[in-house]
C-alpha positions as CSV (number, residue, x, y, z in Angstrom):
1,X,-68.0,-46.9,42.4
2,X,-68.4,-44.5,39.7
3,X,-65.9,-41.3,39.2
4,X,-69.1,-39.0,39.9
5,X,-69.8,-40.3,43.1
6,X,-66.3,-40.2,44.2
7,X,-66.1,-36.9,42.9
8,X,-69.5,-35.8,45.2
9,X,-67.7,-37.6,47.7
10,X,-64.4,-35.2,47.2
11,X,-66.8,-31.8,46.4
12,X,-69.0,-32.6,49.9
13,X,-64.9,-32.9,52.0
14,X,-63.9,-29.6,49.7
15,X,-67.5,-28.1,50.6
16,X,-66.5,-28.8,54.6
17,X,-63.6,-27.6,54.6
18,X,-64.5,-24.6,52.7
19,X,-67.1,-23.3,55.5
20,X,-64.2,-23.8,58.4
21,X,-62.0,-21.3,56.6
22,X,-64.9,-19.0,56.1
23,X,-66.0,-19.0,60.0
24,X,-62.3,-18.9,60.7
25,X,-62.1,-15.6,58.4
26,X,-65.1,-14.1,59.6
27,X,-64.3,-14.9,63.4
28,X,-60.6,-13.1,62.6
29,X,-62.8,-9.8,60.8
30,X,-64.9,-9.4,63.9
31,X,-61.1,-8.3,66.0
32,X,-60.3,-5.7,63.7
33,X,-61.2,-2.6,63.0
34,X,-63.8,-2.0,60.6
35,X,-62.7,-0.7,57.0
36,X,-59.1,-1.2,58.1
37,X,-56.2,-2.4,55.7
38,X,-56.5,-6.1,57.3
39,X,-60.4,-6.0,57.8
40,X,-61.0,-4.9,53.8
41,X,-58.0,-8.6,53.4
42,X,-60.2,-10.5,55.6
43,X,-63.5,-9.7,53.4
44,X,-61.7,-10.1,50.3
45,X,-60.3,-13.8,51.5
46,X,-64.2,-14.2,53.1
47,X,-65.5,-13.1,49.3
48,X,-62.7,-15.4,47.5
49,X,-63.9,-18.5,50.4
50,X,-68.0,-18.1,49.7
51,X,-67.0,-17.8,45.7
52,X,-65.3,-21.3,45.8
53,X,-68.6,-22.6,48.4
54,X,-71.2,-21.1,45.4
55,X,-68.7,-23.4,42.7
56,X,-68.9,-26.3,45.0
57,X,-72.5,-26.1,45.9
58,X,-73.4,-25.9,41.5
59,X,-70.7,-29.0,40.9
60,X,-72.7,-31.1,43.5
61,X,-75.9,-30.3,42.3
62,X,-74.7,-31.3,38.7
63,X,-73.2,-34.5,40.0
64,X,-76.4,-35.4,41.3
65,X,-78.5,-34.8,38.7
66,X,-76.1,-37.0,37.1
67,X,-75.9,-39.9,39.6
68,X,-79.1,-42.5,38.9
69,X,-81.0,-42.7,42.6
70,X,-79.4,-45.7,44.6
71,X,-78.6,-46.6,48.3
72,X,-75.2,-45.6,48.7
73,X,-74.9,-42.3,50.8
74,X,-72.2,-39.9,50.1
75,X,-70.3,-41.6,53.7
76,X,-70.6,-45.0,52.0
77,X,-68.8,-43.7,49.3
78,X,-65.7,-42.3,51.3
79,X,-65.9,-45.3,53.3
80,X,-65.1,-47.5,50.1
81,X,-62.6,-45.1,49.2
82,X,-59.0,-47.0,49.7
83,X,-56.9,-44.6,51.5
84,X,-53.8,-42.6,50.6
């Protein structure tokens, strides 16, 4: 397995978790009060989350336009990942 797919492999799991902590974040903004101290937080974390989605979204485009065209899907590749 080449680094870059394991690396698409790592993005796409970073890229998951990424959009849980923004739906957690925006779920938390929609019980407080608009333009308070803690609501003006949660939209600064929310920007900071969809910043680091954007980064993620680029370095897996790159990857594959990097990656020749083969069978293996980005599953396969976690799959022959040896575990921790």
């Amino acid at each position: 397995m080449t680094d870059d797919k394991q690396e698409l492999a790592d993005g796409s799991d970073a890229l998951l978790e990424a959009l849980v902590l923004l739906r957690e974040t925006q779920r938390r903004m929609k019980a407080e009060h608009v333009a308070s101290a803690r609501f003006r937080e949660l939209a600064h974390d929310a920007h900071q989350v969809t910043d680091d989605i954007m980064r993620l979204v680029r370095e897996q485009d790159e990857l594959g336009d990097r990656i020749p065209t083969g069978e293996d899907t980005i599953e396969d590749v976690i799959r022959e990942t040896p575990a921790s």
